[in-house]
C-alpha positions as CSV (number, residue, x, y, z in Angstrom):
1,X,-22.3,-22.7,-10.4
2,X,-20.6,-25.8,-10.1
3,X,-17.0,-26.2,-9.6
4,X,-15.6,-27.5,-12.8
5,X,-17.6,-24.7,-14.5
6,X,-15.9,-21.6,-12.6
7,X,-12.5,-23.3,-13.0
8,X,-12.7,-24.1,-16.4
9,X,-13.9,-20.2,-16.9
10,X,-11.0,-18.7,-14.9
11,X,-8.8,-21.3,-16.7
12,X,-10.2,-19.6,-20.1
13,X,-9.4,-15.8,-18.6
14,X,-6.4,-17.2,-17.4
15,X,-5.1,-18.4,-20.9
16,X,-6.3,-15.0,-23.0
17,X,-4.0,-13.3,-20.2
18,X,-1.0,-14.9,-20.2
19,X,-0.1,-14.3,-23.9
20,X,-0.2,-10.6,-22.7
21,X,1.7,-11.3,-19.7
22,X,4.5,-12.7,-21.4
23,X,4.6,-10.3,-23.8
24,X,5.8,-7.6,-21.4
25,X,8.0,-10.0,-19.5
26,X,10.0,-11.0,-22.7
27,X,9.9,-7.0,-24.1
28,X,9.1,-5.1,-21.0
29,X,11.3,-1.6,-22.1
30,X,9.7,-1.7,-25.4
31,X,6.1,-2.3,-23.9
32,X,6.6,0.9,-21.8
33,X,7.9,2.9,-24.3
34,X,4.8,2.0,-26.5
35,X,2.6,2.6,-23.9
36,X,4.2,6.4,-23.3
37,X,3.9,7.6,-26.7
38,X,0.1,5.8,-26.8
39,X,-0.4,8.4,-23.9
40,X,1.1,11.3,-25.2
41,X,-1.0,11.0,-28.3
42,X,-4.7,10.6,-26.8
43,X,-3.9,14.0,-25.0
44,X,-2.6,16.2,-27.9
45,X,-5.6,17.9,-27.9
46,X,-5.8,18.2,-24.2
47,X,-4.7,21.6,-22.0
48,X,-2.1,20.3,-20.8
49,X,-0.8,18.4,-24.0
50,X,-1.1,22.1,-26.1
51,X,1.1,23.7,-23.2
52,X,3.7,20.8,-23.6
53,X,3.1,20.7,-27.6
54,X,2.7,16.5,-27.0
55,X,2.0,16.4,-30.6
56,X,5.8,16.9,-31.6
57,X,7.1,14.6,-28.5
58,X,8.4,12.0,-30.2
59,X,11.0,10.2,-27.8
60,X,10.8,9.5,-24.1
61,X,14.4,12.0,-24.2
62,X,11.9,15.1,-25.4
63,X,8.9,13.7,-22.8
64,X,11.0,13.9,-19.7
65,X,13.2,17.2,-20.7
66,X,10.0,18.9,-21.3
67,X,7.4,17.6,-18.8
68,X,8.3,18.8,-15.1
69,X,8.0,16.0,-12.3
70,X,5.1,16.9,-10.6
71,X,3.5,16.7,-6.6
72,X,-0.5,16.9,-5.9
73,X,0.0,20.3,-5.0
74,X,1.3,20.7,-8.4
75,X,-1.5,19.2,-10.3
76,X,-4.2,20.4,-7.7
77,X,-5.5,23.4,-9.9
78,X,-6.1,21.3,-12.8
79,X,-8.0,18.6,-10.5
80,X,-10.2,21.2,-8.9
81,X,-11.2,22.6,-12.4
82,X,-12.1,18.9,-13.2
83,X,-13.6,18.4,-10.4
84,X,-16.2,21.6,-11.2
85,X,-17.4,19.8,-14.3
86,X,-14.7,21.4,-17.1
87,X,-13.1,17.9,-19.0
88,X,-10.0,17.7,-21.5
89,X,-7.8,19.7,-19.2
90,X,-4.9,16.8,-18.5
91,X,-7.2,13.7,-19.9
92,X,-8.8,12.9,-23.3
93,X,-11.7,11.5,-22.0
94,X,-14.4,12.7,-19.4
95,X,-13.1,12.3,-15.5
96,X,-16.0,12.0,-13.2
97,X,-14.8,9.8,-10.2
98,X,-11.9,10.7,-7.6
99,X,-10.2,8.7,-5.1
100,X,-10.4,10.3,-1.8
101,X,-6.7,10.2,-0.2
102,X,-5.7,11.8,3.1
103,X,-2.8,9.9,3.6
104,X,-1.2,9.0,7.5
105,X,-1.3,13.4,8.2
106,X,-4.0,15.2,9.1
107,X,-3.3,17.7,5.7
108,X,-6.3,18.4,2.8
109,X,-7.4,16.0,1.6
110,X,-6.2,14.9,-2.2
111,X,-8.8,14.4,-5.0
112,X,-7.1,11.4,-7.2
113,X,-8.6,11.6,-10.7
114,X,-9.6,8.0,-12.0
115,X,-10.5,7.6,-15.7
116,X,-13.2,5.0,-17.2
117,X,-9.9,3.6,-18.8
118,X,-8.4,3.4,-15.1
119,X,-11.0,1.5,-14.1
120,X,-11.2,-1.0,-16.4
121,X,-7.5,-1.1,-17.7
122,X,-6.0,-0.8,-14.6
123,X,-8.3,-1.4,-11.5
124,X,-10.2,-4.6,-12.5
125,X,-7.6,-6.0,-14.9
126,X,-5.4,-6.2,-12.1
127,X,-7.9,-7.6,-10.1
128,X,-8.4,-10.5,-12.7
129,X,-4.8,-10.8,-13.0
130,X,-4.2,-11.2,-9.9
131,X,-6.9,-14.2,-9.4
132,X,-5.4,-15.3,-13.0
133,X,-1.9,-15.9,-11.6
134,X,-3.2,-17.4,-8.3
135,X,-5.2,-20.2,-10.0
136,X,-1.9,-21.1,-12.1
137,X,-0.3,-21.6,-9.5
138,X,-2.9,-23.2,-7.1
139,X,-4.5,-25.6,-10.4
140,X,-6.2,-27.2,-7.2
141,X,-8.1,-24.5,-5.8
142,X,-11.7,-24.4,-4.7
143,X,-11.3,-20.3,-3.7
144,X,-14.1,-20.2,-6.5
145,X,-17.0,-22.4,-4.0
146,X,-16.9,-19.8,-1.6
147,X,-17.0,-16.1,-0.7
148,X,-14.1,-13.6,-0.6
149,X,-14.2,-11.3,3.0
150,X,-13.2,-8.3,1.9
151,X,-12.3,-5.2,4.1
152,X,-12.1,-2.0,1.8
153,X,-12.8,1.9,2.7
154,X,-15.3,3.1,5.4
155,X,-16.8,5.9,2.7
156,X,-20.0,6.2,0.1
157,X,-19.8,8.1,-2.6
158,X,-20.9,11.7,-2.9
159,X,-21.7,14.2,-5.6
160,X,-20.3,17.8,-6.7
161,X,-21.2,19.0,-9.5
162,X,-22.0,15.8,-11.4
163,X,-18.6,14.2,-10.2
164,X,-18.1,11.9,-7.8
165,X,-15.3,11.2,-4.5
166,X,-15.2,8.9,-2.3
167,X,-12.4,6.2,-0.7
168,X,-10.6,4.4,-4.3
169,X,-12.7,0.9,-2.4
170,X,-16.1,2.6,-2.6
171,X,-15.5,4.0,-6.4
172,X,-14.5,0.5,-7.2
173,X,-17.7,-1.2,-5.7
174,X,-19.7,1.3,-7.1
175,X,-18.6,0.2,-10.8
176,X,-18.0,-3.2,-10.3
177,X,-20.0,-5.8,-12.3
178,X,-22.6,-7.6,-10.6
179,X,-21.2,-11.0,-10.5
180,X,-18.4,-9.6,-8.2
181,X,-20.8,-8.9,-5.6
182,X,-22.5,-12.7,-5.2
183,X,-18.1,-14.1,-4.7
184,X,-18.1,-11.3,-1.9
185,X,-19.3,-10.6,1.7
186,X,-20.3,-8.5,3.2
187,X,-22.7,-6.8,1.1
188,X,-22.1,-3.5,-0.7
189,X,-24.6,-2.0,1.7
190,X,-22.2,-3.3,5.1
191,X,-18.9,-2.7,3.1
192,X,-19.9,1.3,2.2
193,X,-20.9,2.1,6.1
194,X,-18.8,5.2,7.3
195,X,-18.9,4.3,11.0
196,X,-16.1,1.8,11.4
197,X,-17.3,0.1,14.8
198,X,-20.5,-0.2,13.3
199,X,-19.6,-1.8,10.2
200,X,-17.2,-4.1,11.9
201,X,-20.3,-5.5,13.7
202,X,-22.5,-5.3,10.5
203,X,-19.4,-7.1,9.0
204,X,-19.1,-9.9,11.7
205,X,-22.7,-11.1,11.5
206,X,-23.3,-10.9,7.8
207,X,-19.8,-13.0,7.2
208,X,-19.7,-15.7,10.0
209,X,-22.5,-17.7,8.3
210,X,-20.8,-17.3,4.7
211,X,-18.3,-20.3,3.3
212,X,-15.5,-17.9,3.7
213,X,-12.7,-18.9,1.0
214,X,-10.5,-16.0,0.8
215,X,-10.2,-12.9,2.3
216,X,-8.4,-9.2,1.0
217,X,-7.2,-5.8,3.1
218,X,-4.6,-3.9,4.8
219,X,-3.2,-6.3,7.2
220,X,-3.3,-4.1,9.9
221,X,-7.2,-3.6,9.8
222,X,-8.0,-7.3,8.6
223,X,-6.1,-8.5,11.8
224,X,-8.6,-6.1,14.1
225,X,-11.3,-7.4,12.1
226,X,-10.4,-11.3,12.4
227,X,-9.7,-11.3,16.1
228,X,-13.0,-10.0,17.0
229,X,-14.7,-12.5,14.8
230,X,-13.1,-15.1,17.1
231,X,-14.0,-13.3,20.0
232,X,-17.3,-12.9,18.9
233,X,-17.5,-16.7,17.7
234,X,-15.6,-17.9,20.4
235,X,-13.5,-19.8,18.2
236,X,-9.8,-20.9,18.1
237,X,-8.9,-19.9,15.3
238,X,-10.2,-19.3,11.6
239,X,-10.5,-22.3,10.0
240,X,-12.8,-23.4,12.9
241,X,-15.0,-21.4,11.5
242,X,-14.4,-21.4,7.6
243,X,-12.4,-25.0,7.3
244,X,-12.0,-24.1,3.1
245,X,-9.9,-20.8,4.0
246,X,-6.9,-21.1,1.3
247,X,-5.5,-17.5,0.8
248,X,-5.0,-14.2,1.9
249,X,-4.5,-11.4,-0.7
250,X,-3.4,-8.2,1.1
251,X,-1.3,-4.5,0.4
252,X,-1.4,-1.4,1.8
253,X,1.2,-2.1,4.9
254,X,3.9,-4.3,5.3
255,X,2.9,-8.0,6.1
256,X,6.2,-8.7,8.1
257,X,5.2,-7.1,11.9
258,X,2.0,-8.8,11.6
259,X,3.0,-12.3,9.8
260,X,3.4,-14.5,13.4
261,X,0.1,-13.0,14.4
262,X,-1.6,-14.2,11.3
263,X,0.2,-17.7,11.9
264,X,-1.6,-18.2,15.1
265,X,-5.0,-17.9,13.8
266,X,-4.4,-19.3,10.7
267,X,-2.3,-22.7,11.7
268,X,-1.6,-24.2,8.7
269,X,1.3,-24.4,6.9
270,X,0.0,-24.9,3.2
271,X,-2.1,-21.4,4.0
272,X,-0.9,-18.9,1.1
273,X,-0.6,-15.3,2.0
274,X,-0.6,-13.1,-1.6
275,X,0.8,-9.9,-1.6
276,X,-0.4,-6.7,-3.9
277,X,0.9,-3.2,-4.3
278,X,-2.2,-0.7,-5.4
279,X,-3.1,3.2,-4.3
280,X,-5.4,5.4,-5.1
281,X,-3.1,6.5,-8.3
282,X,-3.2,3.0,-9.6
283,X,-2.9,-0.7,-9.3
284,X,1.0,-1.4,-10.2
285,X,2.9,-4.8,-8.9
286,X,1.3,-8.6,-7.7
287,X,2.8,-11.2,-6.1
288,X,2.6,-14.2,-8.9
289,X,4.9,-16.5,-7.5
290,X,3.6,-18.8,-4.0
291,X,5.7,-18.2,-0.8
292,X,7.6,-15.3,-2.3
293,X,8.2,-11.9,-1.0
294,X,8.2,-10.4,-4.5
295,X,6.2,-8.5,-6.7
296,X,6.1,-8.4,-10.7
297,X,6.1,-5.0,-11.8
298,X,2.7,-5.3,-14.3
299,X,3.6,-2.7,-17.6
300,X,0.7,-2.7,-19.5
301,X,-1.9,-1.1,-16.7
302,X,-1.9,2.8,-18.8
303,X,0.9,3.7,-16.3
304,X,4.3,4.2,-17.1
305,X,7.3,4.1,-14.6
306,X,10.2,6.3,-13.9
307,X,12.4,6.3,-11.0
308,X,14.5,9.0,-8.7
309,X,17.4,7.2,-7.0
310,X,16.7,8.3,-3.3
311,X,20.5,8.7,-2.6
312,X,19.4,12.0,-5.1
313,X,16.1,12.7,-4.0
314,X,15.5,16.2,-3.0
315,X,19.0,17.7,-3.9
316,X,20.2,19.5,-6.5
317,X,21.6,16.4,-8.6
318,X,18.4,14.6,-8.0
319,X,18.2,12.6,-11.2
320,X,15.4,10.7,-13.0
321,X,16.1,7.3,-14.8
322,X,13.6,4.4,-16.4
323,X,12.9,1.3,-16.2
324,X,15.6,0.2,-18.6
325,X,18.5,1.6,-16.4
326,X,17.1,0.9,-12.9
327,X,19.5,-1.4,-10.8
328,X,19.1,-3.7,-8.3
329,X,18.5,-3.8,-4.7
330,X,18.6,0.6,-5.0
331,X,15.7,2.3,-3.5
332,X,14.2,4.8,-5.9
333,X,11.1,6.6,-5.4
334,X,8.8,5.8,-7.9
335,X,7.4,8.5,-10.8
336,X,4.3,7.8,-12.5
337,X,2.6,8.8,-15.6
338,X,-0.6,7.3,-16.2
339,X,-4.5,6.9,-18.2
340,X,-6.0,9.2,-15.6
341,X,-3.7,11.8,-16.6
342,X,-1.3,12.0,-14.3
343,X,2.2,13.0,-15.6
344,X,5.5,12.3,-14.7
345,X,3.6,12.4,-10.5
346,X,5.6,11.5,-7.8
347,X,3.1,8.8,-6.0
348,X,5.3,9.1,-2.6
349,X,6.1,5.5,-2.3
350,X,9.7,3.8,-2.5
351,X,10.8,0.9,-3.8
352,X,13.5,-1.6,-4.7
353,X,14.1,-3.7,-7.3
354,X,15.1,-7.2,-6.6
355,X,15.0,-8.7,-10.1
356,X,15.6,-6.9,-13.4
357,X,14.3,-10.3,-15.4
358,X,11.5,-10.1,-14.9
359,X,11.2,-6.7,-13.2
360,X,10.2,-7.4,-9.5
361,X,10.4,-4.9,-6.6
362,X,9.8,-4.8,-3.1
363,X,8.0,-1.8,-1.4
364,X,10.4,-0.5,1.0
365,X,8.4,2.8,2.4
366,X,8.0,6.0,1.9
367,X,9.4,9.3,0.7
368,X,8.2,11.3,3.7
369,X,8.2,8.1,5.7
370,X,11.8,8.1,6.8
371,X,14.9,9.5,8.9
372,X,17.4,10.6,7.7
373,X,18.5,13.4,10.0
374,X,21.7,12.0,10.6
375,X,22.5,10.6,7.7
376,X,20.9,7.0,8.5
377,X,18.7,6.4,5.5
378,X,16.6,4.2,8.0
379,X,13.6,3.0,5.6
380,X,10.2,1.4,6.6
381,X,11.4,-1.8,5.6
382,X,14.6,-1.9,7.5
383,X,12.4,-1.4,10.7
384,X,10.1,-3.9,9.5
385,X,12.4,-6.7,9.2
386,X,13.8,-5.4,12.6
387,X,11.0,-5.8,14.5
388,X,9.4,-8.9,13.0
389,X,13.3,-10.5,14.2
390,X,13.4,-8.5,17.4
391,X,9.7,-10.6,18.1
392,X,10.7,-13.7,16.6
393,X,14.0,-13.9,19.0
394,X,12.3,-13.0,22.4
395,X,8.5,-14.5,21.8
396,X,6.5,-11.3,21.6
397,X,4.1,-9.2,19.4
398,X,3.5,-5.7,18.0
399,X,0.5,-4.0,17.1
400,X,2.1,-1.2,16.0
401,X,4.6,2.1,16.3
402,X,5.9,4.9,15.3
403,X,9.4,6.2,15.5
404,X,11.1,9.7,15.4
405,X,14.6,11.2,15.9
406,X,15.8,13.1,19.0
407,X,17.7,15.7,18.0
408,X,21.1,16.9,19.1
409,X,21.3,19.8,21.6
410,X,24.7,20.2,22.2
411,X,24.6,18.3,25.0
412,X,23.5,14.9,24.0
413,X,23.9,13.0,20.7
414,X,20.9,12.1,18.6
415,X,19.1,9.1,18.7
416,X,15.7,7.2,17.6
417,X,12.4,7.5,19.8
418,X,10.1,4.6,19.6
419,X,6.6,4.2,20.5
420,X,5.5,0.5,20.2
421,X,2.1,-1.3,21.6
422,X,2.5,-4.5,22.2
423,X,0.2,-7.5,22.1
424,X,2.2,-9.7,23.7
425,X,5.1,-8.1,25.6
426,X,8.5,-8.9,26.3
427,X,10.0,-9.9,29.6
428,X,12.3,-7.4,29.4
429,X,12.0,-4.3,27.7
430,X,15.7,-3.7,28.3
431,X,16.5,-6.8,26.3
432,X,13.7,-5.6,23.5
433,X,15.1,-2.3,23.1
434,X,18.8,-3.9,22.7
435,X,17.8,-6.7,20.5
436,X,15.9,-3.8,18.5
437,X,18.7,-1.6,18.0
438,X,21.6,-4.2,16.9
439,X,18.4,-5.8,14.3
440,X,18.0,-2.3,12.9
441,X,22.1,-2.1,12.7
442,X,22.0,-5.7,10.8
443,X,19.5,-4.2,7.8
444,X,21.2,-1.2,7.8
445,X,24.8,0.0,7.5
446,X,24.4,3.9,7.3
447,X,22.4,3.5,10.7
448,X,25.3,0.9,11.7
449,X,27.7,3.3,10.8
450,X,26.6,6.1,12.9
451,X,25.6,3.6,15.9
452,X,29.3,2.9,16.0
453,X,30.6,3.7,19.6
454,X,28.4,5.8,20.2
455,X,29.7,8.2,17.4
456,X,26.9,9.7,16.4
457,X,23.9,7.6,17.7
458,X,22.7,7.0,21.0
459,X,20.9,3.6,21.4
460,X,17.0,3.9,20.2
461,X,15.2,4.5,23.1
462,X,11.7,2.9,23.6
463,X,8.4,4.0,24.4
464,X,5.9,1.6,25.4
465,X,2.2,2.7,24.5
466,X,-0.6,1.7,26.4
467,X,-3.5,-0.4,25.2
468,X,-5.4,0.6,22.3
469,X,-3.3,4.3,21.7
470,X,-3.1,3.7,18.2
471,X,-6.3,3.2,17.7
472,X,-7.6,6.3,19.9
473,X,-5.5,8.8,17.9
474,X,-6.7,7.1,14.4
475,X,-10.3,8.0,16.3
476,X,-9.3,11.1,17.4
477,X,-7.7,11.8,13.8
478,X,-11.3,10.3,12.1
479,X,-9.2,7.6,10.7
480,X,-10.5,4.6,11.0
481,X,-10.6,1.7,9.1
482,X,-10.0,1.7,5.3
483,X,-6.8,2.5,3.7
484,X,-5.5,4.3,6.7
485,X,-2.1,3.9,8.8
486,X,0.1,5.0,11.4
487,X,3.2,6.5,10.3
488,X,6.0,4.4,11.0
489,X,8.9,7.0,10.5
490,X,9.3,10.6,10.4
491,X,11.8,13.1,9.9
492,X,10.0,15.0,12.7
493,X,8.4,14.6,16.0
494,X,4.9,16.2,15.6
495,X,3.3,12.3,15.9
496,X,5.3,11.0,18.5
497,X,4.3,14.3,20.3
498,X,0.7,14.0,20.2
499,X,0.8,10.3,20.8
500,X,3.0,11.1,23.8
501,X,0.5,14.4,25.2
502,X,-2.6,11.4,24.6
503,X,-0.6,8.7,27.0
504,X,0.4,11.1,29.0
505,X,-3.1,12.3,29.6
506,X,-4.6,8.6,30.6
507,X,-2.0,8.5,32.7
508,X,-2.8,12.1,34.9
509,X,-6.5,10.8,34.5
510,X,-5.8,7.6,36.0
């Protein structure tokens, strides 16, 4: 199709979109509050809105009094009974697809129900939103001429009892028109293999020949993925081999450890990286601004938002607020009720807000993804921004790490126990681990606080892994590829143990 036909045809989407867009952006409180009650009334007749009488909720005051914040473990009874073919239990409409979520642990596995409204309402209007916004901003680009690389879940879909799980990518390919498939590569066939090592090889030879526009993944995986097409290509660097490469759409990690990495294979300076914020649970923020850090909130996806305030998370004065009384640069964890009927569910992730007109956040981690054993409040984004500094200031590069606290005995005073891999390392680790530690005290004052002389914090100490120990305990975990990641922080030290025990063992072997 020629070019001024596709552009004129997103330009139309673009333009029955925007009115939307701006409808939440100038009323964004009352589009959420609309959107609530729309969801309380589809599921009157549902189990779970006859236990919570949802036919005489009338404010969101009476929703959240009533309504308990729920985990996975919460809702897991009424999922399995889905699951075995019984319908109306916490949605109005018939539930046959589930997003297959592990997480970073090895725990069970979570079944995530998604909806036909989900899917359409949420998954793929984001998806056209997000291409939407990107054209409006790029009026100039020719992403439409060529293919999209995109690096999704290593699952296919299988059957129980005439439902369906798989990873949230493979649920989305599998129900996706077929005119997405021609702007993509690899094939549905290469992007659904299991194996990961396999597929990245099926992966390599069906997408070297393609005209490669765009590409869209967790950066971690993508990065993998991209340096062995060079290797295997022998070329410099990307656009040696697709010269109309214009944009990089990518979630699921931060970007920041792995930005100067991406620089050096993608060396141009009008290159635009585009940032998105989706699960398994839903499709909630985009980036929709070029070269910003920032993502709009989107509030008319079936899912609406409340927030805990993480300085009350877990104790007894933990309090819930909306979108109306968030504030800014807070971290709250975020609460979710949405059209695959999930109420009031806490999706696990944190945030902060950074403006409240329009409502933009930053991800900032997780809510079992931090320390705060001594009273540090050290967040994934602090050590982020730490170590994307710490690498800028002495020339080196992470792959990745994990960190965990060592705990007081008595004797010694706690600290932070680091394991990094290191693509490029630094003369001196000494230096690193200094550099490191006063970074993480610039982002953060609690940890700055208790850093202070010593007082209560010893300085982070640093582990340095051996080549390709991430990726052997993904292996050993059967985590490769997909939506899967290390865990950056933990409250305990069961990762950083087993990563040690596996060094430790190619060491004796050696």
């Amino acid at each position: 199709m020629p070019f001024p036909i596709i552009n004129s045809i997103a330009s139309w989407v673009l333009k029955q979109r925007i009115h939307q867009i701006e409808l939440f952006l100038k009323y964004p409180n009352e589009v959420q509050q609309e959107l609530l009650m729309n969801l309380i009334r589809n599921c009157d007749e549902t189990v779970i809105g006859k236990k919570y009488d949802f036919e005489s909720i009338k404010s969101y005051e009476t929703f959240a009094e009533r309504i308990p914040v729920s985990s996975y473990e919460d809702l897991e009874p009424m999922i399995e009974e889905t699951r075995k073919g019984y319908q109306n239990i916490f949605w109005n409409t018939p539930i046959k697809w589930f997003a297959k979520s592990s997480g970073t642990t090895n725990a069970k596995s979570k079944f995530i129900p998604v909806s036909s409204e989900a899917l359409e309402d949420c998954h793929y209007k984001a998806s056209k939103d997000l291409l939407c916004m990107y054209l409006n901003n790029n009026e100039n680009s020719e992403m439409f001429l060529g293919k999209s690389l995109r690096l999704g879940g290593s699952s296919q879909i299988y059957e129980n009892n005439n439902t369906f799980f798989g990873d949230l990518s493979a649920i989305l390919i599998e129900n996706m028109p077929m005119w997405a498939e021609f702007s993509s590569t690899p094939s549905n066939k290469v992007s659904l293999m299991s194996e990961w090592e396999s597929k990245l090889t099926a992966i390599i030879n069906e997408t070297k020949t393609e005209n490669v526009t765009s590409f869209a993944g967790v950066p971690s995986w993508m990065l993998v993925l991209l340096n062995r097409i060079l290797t295997e290509t022998g070329k410099e660097n990307l656009f040696d081999l697709w010269p109309n490469l214009e944009v990089y759409f990518h979630g699921g990690v931060s970007f920041e450890p792995y930005r100067e990495q991406y620089k050096k294979i993608l060396p141009k300076s009008d290159f635009k990286y585009y940032e998105i914020y989706n699960a398994s649970e839903g499709f909630f923020a985009i980036q929709d601004l070029n070269y910003s850090n920032d993502l709009l909130l989107m509030l008319d996806y079936g899912i609406f938002y409340e927030f805990i305030p993480m300085d009350t998370f877990g104790t007894p004065n933990q309090k819930i607020v909306r979108l109306s009384e968030v504030e800014l640069f807070k971290n709250y964890a975020m609460v979710i009720t949405t059209n695959s009927g999930l109420w009031r569910y806490m999706i696990g992730d944190t945030v902060r807000f950074t403006s409240l007109s329009p409502y933009r956040i930053r991800v900032s981690g997780r809510t079992k993804h931090h320390i705060n054993v001594f009273g540090e409040e050290l967040m994934i984004e602090n050590t982020d921004t730490a170590i994307a500094k710490t690498c800028s200031a002495l020339n080196c590069e992470v792959i990745d790490y994990t960190v965990a606290p060592i705990f007081m005995d008595g004797k010694e005073k706690g600290a932070h126990e680091w394991m990094i891999e290191f693509k490029k390392r630094p003369e001196s680790i000494t230096l690193f681990q200094k550099t490191l530690d006063e970074n993480i005290q610039s982002v953060n004052s609690d940890y700055e606080a208790k850093r202070y002389n010593n007082m209560t914090l010893n300085e982070l100490k640093i582990n340095v892994a051996r080549e390709n120990l991430f990726y052997d305990w993904l292996k050993e975990n059967n985590k490769l590829g997909g939506q899967h990641k290390i865990p950056r922080l933990s409250n305990q030290r069961d990762y950083l143990e087993q990563l040690l025990q596996m060094q430790q063992n190619i060491n004796t072997k050696l």
